[in-house]
MARTORVO-250912 format. One record per residue: residue in one letter; z, y, x of N, C-alpha, C in turn. Coordinates in steps of 0.2 Angstrom, whole numbers, plus 5000, padded with zeros to 4 digits. Atoms other than C-alpha are relative to their C-alpha. Layout:
residu:n_up:n_north:n_east:ca_up:ca_north:ca_east:c_up:c_north:c_east
a:Z:Y:X:Z:Y:X:Z:Y:X
...
// end
This chain:
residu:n_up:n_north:n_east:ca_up:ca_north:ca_east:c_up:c_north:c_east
x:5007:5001:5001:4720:5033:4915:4997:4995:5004
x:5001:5005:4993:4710:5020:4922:4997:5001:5005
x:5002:4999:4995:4702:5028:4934:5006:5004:5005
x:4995:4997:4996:4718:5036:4942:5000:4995:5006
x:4996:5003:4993:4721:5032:4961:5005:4996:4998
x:4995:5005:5002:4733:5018:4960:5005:5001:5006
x:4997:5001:4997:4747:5021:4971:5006:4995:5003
x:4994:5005:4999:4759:5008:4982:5006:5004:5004
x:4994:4995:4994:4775:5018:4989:5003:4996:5001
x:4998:5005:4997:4784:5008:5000:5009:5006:5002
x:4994:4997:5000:4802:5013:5000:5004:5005:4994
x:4996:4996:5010:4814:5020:4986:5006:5003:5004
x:4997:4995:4999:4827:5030:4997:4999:5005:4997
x:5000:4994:5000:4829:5048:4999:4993:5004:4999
x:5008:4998:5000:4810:5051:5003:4998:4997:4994
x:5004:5004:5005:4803:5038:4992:5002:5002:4992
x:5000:4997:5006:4812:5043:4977:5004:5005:4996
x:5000:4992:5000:4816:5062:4978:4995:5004:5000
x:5005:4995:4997:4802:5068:4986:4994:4998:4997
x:5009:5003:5001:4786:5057:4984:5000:4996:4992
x:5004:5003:5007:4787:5046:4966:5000:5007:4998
x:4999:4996:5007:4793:5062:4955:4991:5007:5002
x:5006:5000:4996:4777:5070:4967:4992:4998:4996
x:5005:5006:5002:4767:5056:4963:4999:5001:4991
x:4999:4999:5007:4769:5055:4945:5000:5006:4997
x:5001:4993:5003:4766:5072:4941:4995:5004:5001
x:5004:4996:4998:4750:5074:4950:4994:4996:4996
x:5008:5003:5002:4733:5071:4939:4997:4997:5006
x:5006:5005:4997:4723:5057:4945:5006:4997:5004
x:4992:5004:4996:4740:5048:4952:5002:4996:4997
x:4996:5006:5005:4747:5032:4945:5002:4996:5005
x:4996:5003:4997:4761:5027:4953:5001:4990:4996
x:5003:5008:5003:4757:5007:4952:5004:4997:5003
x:4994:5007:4996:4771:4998:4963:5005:5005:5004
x:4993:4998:4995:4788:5001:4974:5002:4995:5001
x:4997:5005:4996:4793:4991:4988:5006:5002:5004
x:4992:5000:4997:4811:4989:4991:5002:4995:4999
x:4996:5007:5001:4823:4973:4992:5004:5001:4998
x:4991:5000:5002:4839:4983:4989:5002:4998:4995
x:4997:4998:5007:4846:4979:4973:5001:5005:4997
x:4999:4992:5003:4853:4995:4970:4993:5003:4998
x:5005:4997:5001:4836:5002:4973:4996:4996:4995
x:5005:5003:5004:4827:4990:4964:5002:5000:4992
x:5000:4998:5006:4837:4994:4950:4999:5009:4997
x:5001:4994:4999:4835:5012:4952:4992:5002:4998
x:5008:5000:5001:4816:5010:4951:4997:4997:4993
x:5002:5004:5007:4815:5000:4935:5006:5007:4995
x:4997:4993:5006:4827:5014:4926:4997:5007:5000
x:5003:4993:5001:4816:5028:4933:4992:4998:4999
x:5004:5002:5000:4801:5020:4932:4997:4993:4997
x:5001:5008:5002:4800:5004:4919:4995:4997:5000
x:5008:5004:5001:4782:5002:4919:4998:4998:5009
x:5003:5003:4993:4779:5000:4938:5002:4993:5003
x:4996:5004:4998:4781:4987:4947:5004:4999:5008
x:4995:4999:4993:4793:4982:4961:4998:4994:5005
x:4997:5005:4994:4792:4972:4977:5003:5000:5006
x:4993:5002:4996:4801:4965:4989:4997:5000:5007
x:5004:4998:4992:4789:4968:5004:4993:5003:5001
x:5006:4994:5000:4777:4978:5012:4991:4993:4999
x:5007:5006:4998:4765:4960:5014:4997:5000:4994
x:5002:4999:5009:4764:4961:4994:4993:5006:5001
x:5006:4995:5000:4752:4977:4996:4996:4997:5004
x:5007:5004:4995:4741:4969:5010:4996:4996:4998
x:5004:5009:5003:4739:4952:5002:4998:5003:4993
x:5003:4998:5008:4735:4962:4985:4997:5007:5000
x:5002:4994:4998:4727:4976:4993:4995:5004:4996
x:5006:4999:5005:4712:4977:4980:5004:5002:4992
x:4997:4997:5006:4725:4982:4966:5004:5006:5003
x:4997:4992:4998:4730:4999:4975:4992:5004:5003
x:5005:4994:4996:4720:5014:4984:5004:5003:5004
x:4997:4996:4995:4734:5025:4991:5007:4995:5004
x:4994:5003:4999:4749:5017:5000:5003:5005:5005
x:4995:4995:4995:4764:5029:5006:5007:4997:5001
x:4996:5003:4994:4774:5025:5020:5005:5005:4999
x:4994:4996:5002:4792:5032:5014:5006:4998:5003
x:4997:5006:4995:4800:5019:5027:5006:5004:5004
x:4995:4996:4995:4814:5024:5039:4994:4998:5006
x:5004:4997:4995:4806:5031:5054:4995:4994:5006
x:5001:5008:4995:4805:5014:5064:4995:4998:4997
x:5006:5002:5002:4792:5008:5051:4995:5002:5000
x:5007:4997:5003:4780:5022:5049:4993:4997:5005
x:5007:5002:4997:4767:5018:5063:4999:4991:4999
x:5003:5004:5002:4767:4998:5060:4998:4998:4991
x:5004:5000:5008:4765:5000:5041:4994:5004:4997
x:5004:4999:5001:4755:5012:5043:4991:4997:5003
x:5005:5004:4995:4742:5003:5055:4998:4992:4993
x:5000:5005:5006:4745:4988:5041:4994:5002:4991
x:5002:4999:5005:4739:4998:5027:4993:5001:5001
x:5007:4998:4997:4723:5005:5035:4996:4993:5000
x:5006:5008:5001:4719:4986:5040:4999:4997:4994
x:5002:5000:5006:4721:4984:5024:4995:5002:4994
x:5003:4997:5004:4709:4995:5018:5003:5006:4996
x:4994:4994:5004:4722:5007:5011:4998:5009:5003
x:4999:4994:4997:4721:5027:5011:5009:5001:5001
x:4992:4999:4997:4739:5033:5019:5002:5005:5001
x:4995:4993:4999:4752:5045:5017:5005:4998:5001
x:4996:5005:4998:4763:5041:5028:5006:5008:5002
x:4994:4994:4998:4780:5054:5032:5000:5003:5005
x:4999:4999:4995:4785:5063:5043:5006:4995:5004
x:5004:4999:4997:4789:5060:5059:4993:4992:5002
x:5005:5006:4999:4771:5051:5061:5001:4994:5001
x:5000:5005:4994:4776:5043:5077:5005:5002:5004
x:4997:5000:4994:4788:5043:5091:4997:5004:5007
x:5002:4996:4995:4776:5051:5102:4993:5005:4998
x:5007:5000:5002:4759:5060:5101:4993:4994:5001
x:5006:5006:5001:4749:5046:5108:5000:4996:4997
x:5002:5004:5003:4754:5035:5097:4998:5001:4992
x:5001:4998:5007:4750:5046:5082:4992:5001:5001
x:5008:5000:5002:4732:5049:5088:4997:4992:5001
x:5004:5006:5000:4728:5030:5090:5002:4999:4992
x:5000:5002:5007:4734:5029:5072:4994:5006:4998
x:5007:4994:5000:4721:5046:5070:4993:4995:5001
x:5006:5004:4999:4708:5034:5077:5000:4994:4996
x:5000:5004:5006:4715:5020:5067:4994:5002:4994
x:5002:4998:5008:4711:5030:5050:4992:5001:5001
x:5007:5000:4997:4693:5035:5060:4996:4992:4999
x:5004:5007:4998:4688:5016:5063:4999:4997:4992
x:4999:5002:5006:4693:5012:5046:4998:5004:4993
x:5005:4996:5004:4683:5024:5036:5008:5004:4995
x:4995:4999:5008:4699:5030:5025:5005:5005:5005
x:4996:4996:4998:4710:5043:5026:5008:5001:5000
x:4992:5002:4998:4727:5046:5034:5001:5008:5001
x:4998:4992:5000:4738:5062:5030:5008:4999:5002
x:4991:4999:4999:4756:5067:5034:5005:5006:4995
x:4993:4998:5004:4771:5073:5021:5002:5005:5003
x:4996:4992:4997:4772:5092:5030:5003:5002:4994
x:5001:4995:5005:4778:5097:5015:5002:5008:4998
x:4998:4994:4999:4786:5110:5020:4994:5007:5003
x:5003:4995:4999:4771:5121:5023:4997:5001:4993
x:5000:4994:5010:4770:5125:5002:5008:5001:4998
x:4995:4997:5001:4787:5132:5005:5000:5007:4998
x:5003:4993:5003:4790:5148:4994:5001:5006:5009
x:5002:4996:4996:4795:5157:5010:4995:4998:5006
x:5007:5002:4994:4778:5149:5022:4997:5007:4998
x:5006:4998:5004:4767:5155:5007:5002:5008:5001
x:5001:4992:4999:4774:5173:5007:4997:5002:5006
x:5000:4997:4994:4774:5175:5025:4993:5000:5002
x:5006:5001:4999:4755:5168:5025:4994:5007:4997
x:5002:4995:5005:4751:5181:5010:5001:5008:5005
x:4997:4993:4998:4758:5196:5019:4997:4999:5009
x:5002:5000:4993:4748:5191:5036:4994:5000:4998
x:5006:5000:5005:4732:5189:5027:4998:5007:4999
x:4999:4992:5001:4736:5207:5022:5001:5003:5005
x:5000:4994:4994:4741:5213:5039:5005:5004:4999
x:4994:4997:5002:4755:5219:5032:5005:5001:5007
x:4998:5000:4996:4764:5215:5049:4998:5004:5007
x:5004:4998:4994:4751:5221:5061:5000:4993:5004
x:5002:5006:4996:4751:5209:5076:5006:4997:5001
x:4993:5007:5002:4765:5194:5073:5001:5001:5009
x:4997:5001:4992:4775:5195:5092:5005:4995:5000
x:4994:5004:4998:4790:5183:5086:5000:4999:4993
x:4998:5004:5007:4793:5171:5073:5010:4997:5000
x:4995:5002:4998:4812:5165:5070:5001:4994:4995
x:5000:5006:5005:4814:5149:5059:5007:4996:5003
x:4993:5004:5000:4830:5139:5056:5000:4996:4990
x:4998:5004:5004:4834:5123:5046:5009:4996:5002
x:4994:5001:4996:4852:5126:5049:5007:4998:4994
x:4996:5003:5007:4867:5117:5039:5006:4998:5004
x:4992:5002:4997:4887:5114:5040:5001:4995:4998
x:4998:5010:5002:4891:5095:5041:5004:4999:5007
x:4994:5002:4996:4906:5095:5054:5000:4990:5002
x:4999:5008:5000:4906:5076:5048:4996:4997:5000
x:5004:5004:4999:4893:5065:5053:5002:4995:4994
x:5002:5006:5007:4886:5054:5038:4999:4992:5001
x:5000:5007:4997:4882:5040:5048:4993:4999:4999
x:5005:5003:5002:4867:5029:5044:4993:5003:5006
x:5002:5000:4994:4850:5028:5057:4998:5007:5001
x:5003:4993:5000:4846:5047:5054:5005:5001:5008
x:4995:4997:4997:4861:5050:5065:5002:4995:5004
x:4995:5002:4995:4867:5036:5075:4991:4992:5001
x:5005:5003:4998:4849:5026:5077:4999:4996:5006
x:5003:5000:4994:4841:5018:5092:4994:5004:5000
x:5006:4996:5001:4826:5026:5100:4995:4998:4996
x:5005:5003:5005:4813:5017:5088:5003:5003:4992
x:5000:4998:5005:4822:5025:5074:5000:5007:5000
x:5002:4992:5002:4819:5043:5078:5005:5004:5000
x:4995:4998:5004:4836:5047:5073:5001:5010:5006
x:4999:4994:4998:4843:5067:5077:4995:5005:4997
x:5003:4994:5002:4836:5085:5073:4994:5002:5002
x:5005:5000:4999:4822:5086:5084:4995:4997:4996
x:5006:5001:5005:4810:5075:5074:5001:4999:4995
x:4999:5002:5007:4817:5076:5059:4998:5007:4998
x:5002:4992:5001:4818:5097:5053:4996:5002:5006
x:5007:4996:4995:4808:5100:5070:4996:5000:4998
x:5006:5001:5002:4795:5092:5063:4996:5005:4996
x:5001:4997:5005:4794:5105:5050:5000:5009:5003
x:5001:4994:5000:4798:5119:5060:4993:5000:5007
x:5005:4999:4997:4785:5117:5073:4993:4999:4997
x:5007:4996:5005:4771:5114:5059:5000:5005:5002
x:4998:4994:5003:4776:5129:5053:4997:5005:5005
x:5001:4994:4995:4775:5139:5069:4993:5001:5003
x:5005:5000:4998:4760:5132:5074:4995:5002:4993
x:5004:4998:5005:4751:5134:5057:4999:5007:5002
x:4998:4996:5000:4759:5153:5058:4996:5004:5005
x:5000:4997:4993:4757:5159:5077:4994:4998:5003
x:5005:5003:4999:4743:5147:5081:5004:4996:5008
x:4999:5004:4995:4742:5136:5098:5005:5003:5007
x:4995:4998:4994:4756:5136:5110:5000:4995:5005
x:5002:5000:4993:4756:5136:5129:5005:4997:5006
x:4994:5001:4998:4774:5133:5134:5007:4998:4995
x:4991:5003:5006:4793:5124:5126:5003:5001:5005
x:4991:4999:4995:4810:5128:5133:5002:4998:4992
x:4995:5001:5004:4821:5120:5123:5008:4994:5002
x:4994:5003:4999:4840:5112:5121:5001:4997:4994
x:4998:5003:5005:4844:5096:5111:5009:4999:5001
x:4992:5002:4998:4864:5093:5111:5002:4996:4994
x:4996:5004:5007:4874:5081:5100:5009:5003:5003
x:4994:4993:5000:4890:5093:5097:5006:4994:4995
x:4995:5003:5001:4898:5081:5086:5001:4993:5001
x:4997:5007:5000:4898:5064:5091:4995:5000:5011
x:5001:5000:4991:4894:5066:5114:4995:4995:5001
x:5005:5007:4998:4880:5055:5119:4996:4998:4993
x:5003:5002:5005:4872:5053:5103:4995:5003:4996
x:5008:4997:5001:4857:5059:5093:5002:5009:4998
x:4999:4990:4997:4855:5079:5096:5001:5001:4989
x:4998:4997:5007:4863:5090:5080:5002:5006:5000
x:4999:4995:5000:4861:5105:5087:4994:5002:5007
x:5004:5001:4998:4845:5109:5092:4995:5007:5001
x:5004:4993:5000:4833:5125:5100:4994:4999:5003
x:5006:5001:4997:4816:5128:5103:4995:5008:5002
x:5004:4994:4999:4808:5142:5113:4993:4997:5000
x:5009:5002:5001:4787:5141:5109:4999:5006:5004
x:5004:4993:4999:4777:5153:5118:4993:4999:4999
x:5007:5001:5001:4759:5155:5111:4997:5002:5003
x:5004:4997:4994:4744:5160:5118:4998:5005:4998
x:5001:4989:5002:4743:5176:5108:5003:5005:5003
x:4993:4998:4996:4759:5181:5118:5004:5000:4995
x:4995:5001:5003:4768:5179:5103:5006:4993:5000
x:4997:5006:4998:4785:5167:5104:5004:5000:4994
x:4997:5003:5008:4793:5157:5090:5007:4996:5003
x:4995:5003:4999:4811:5152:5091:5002:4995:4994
x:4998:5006:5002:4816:5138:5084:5009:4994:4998
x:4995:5004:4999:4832:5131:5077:5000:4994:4994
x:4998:5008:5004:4839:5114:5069:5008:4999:5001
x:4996:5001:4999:4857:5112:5065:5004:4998:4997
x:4994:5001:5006:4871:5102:5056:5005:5002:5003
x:4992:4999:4999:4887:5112:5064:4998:5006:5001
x:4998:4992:4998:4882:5130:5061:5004:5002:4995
x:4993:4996:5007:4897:5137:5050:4998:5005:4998
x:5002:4996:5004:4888:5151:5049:4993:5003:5003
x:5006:4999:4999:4871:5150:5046:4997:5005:5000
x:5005:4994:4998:4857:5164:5052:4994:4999:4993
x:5008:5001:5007:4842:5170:5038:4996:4993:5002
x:5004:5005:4999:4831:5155:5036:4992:5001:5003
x:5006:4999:4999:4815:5165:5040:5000:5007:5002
x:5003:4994:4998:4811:5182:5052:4995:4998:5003
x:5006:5000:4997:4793:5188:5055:4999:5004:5003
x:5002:4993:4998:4792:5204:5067:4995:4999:5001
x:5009:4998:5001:4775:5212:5067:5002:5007:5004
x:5002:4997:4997:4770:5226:5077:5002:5009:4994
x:4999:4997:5005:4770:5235:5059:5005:5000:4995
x:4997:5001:5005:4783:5227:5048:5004:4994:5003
x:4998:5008:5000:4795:5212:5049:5003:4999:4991
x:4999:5003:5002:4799:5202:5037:5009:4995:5001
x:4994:5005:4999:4817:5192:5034:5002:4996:4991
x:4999:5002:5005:4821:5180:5019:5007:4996:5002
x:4992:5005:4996:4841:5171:5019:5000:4994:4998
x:4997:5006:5004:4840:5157:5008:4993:4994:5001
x:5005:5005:4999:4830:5140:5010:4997:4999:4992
x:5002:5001:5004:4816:5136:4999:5002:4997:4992
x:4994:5001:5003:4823:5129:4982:4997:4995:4996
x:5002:5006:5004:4811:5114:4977:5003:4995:5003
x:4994:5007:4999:4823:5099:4987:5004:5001:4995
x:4994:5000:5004:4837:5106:4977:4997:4997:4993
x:5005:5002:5005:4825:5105:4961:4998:4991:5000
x:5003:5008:5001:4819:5087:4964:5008:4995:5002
x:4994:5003:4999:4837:5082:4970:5002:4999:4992
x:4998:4997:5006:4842:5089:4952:4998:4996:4995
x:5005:5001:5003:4829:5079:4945:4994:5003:4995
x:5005:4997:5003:4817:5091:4938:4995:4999:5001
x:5008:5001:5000:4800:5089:4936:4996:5002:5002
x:5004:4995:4998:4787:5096:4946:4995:5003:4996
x:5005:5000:5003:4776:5095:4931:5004:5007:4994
x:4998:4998:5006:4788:5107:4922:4998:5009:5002
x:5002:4991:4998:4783:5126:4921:5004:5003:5002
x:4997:4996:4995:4789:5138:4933:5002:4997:5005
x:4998:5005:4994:4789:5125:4945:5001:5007:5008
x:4999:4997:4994:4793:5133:4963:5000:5007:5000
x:4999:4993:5000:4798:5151:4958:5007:5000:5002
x:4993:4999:4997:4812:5160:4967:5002:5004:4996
x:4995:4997:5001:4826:5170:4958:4997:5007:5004
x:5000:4994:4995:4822:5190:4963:5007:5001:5004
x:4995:5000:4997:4839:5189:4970:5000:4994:5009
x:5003:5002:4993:4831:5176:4983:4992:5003:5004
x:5006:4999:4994:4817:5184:4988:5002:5006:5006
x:5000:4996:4995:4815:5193:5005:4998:5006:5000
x:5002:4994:5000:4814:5209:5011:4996:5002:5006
x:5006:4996:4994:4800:5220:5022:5004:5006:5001
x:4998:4993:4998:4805:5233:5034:4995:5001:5003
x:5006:4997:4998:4789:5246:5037:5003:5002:5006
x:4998:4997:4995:4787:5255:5052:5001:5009:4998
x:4999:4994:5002:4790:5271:5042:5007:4999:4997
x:4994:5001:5004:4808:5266:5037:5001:4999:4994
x:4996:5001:5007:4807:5258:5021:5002:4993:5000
x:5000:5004:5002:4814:5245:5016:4999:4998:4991
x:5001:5005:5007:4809:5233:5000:5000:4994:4999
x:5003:5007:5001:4810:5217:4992:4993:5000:4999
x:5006:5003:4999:4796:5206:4994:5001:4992:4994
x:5003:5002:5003:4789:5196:4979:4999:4991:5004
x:5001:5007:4996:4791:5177:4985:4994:4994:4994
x:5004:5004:5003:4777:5167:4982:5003:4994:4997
x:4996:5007:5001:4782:5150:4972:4997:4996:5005
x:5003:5006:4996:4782:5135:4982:4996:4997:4995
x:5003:5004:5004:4772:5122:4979:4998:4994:5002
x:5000:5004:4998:4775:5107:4984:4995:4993:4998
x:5005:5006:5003:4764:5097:4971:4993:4999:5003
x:5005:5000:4996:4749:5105:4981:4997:4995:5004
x:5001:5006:4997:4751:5091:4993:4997:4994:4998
x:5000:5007:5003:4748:5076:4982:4993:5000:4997
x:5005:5000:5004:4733:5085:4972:4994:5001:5007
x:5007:5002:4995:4725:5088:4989:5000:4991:5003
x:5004:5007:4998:4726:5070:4993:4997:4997:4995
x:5004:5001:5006:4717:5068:4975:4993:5003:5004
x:5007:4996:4998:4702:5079:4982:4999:4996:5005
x:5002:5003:4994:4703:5070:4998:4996:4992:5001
x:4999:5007:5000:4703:5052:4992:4992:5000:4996
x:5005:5000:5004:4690:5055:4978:4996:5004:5002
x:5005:4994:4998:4679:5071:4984:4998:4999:5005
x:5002:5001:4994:4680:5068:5001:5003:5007:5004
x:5000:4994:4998:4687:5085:5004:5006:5000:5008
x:4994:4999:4996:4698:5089:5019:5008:4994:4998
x:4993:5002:5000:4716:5079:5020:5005:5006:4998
x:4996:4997:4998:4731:5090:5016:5002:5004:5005
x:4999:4997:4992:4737:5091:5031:4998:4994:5004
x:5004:5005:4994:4723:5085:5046:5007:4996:5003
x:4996:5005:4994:4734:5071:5056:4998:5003:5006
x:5000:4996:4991:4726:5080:5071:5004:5005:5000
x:4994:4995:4999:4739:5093:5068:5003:4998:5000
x:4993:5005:5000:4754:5082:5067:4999:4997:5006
x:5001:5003:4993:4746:5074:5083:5003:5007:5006
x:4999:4995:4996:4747:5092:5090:5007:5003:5000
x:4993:5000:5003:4765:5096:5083:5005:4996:5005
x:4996:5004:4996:4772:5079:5092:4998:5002:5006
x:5000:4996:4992:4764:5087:5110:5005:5005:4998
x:4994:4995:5000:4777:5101:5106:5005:4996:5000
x:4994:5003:5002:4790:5091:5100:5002:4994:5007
x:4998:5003:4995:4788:5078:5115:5000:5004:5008
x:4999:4996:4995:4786:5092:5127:5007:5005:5000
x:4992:5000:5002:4804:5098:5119:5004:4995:5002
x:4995:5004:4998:4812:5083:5121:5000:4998:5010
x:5001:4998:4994:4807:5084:5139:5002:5005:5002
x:4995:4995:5001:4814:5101:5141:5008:4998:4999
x:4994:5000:5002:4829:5097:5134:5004:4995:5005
x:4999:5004:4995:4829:5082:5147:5002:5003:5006
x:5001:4997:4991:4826:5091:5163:5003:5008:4998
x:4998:4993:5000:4831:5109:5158:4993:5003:5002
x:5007:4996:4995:4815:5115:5164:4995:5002:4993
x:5005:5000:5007:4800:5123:5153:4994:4994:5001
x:5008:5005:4998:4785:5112:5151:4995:5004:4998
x:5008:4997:4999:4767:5119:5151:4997:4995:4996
x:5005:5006:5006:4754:5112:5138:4994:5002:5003
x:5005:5000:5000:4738:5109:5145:4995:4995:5000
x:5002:4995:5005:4728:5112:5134:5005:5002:4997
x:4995:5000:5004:4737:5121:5124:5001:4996:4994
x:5000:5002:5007:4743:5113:5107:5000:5003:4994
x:5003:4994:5008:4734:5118:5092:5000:4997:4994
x:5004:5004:5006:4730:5113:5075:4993:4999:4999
x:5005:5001:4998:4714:5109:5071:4995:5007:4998
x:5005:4994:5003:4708:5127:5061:5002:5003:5008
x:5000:4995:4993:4714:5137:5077:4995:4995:5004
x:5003:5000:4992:4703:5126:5089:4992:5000:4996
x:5008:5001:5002:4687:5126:5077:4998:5006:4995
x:5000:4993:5003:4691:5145:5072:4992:5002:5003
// end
């Protein structure tokens, strides 16, 4: 339609065309209007999944024709996000840009003030906080179901003995590469959504398969300021991975084993627009243990990963809230860089202030 937001996505990999077009393309008020890429491969991958868009060959293209878009999503390898992003803004551009934001948090809150100065709004691709197991755990806390949350246990853990190669994994620092800011990214949201602001990190990054190179096995003690603590894992060499998600409560805990099941789905090529989008199989959902000894399956919320994109619909046109605020992803990298510190020194680090999201410091 022609009032649809016009979107410019900048990259056609993994993110750009797994995650975010099929995203895009399936959320009202959304009109995927360009892809910038130069690969051939990709660029012929973009015309057979998409023959009506168009293609270019660089990010300058959106800038210099910045009046024929609205949103522009930065799907770039790591290295690019904060100058594309900084580019799109001076462009006039709203931005959704990937995770991880930035390489550190300061230079994710001078993009924050960026998107401030420039009246337009800048969000971050958590998608994983409309994962079906987030949404249960958020549902059955809501209800009290637990009592008072003392320990969360989170793992994005997976067997790949064989390094893939490419900058995820063998990067310089400017590409971000390793486990920390990639699945940490997502387990630390998570914790902090969950537990709220934390106080303290002890953690250990190690690279197990290849010595000297970017961490591939990777742990994170958080300790919040409720006294509850969130452990933290990220792994390509566990042979034998742990559940994906425990929540002890004081009342009940909670355990689910198997990861969400919308990447497989978008990997798959499914549509998000298709019905019974993000429902789990009752043979994947978790179970609750009370404190009167029972055990039961627990009812997994569907994910919903489409969520993201229509909140940047409400964002861009209504004015409402971002998705997910950038000051939390600003708050996320203070954990994640006070991890990587940790990991350095062996020692714990201390957050102060503590780091919070935005709903915990203006509860």
């Amino acid at each position: 339609m022609s009032d649809d937001l016009r979107v410019a996505l900048l990259g056609y990999g993994l993110a750009g065309r797994v995650f975010h077009a099929p995203l895009i393309t399936a959320t009202p008020g959304l009109r995927l209007a360009a892809v910038v890429t130069a690969d051939p491969g990709r660029v012929a991958e973009v015309r057979a999944d998409h023959p009506d868009v168009a293609v270019l060959a660089d990010a300058a293209s959106v800038w210099d024709g910045a009046d024929a878009y609205d949103i522009a999503v930065v799907a770039t390898a790591n290295a690019a996000h904060v100058p594309q992003t900084r580019a799109a803004l001076g462009a006039g551009l709203h931005v959704v840009v990937d995770k991880p934001m930035a390489a550190d948090a300061a230079t994710a809150q001078d993009l924050v003030d960026a998107a401030g100065t420039a009246g337009r709004m800048l969000t971050v691709f958590q998608n994983r906080r409309w994962d079906s197991d987030l949404l249960t755990v958020r549902r059955l806390m809501a209800a009290g179901t637990f009592g008072e949350v003392h320990r969360l246990e989170s793992r994005f853990e997976r067997w790949r003995p064989e390094p893939k190669g490419g900058w995820r994994e063998t990067g310089g620092p400017e590409d971000m590469p390793g486990l920390l800011y990639d699945l940490g990214a997502h387990l630390v949201d998570q914790a902090l959504l969950l537990l709220g602001p934390v106080v303290s990190v002890t953690a250990s990054a190690r690279a197990v398969r290849q010595p000297g190179g970017a961490d591939d096995d990777t742990q994170l003690l958080l300790r919040h300021a409720s006294g509850a603590v969130s452990l933290l894992f990220a792994s390509a060499v566990a042979a034998l991975p742990e559940p994906r998600l425990r929540v002890l409560g004081t009342r009940a805990g909670y355990e689910v084993a198997g990861l969400d099941s919308q990447e497989d789905a978008l990997r798959d090529g499914r549509s998000p627009a298709f019905p019974g989008w993000g429902e789990e199989p009752t043979d994947a959902w978790g179970r609750l243990v009370t404190a009167d000894g029972e055990t039961r399956p627990v009812r997994s919320e569907p994910g919903d990963w489409p969520a993201f994109y229509a909140g940047v619909v409400a964002a861009v046109r209504d004015g409402a809230p971002p998705p997910v605020d950038p000051r939390d992803v600003v708050a996320d990298l203070r954990v994640l860089d006070a991890a990587r510190e940790s990991a350095r020194t062996g020692a714990t680090v201390v957050l102060d202030p503590p780091a919070a999201h935005v709903a915990a410091t203006t509860a």
